[in-house]
C-alpha positions as semicolon CSV with decimal commas, in nm:
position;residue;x (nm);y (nm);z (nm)
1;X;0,462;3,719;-12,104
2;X;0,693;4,053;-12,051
3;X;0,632;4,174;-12,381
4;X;0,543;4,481;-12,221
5;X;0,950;4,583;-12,167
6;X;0,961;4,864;-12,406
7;X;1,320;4,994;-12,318
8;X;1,564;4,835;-12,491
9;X;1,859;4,877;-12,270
10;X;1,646;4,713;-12,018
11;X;1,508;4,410;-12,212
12;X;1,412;4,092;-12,073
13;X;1,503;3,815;-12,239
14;X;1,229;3,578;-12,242
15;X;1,411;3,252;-12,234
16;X;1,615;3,334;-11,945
17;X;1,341;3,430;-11,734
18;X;1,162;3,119;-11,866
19;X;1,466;2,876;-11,743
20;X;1,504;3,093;-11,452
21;X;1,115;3,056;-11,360
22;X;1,157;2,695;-11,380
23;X;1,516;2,660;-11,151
24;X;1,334;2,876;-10,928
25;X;1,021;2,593;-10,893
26;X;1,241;2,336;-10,811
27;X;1,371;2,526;-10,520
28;X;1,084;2,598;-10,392
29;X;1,046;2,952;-10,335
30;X;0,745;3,037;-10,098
31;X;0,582;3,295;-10,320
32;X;0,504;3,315;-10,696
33;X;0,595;3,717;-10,693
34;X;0,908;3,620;-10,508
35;X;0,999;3,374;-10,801
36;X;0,894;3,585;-11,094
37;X;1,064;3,921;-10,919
38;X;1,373;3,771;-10,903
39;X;1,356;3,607;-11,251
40;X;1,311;3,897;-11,389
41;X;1,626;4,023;-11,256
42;X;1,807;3,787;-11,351
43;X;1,664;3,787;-11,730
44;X;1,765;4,166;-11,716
45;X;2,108;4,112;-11,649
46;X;2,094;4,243;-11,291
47;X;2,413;4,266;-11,126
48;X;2,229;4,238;-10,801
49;X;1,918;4,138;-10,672
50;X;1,882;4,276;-10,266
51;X;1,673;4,123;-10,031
52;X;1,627;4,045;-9,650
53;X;1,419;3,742;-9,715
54;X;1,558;3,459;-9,556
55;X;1,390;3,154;-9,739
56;X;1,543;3,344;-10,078
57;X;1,889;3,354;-9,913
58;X;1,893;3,050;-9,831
59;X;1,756;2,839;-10,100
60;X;1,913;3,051;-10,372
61;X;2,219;3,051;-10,222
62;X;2,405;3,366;-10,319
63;X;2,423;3,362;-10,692
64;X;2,192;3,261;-10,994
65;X;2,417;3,304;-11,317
66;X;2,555;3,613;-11,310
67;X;2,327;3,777;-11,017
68;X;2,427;3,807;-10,695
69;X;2,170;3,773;-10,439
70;X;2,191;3,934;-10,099
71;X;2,079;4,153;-9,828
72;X;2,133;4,464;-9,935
73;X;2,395;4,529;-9,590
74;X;2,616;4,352;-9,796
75;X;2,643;4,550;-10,072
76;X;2,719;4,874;-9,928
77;X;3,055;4,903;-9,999
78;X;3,077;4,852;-10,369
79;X;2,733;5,027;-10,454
80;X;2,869;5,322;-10,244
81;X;3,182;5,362;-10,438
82;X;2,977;5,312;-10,747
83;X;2,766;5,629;-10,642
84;X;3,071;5,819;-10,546
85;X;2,958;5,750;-10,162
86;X;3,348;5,792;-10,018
């Protein structure tokens, strides 16, 4: 399905985003682009996945394996010292 990754560094792996797709159903995320946006993410080892969608806030709950989900006000602080911001 996202055979079409050609970077390596910045390979999906299918399986994740397979499982991830499917944890995703059960919560019941609104939209299908919502669901396969942020499984994607998540399959490419994102450390953070930023949005100011409320229904994916709260159903996901902060965290799916090693992404952390959040408005994107919250990550100011350590993104800005990551870009030499201060």
């Amino acid at each position: 399905m996202l055979a079409e990754s050609a970077d390596v560094e910045y390979a999906i792996d299918e399986p994740v985003f397979r499982n991830v797709l499917q944890e995703l159903l059960r919560l019941r995320l609104r939209d299908r682009a919502d669901q396969v946006h942020l499984a994607t993410a998540v399959a490419m080892r994102a450390s953070w996945f930023l949005t100011n969608d409320n229904g994916i806030l709260r159903k996901v709950g902060g965290r799916i394996r090693s992404t952390l989900i959040a408005r994107p006000s919250e990550c100011i602080d350590e993104i800005s010292v990551g870009l030499f911001l201060r």
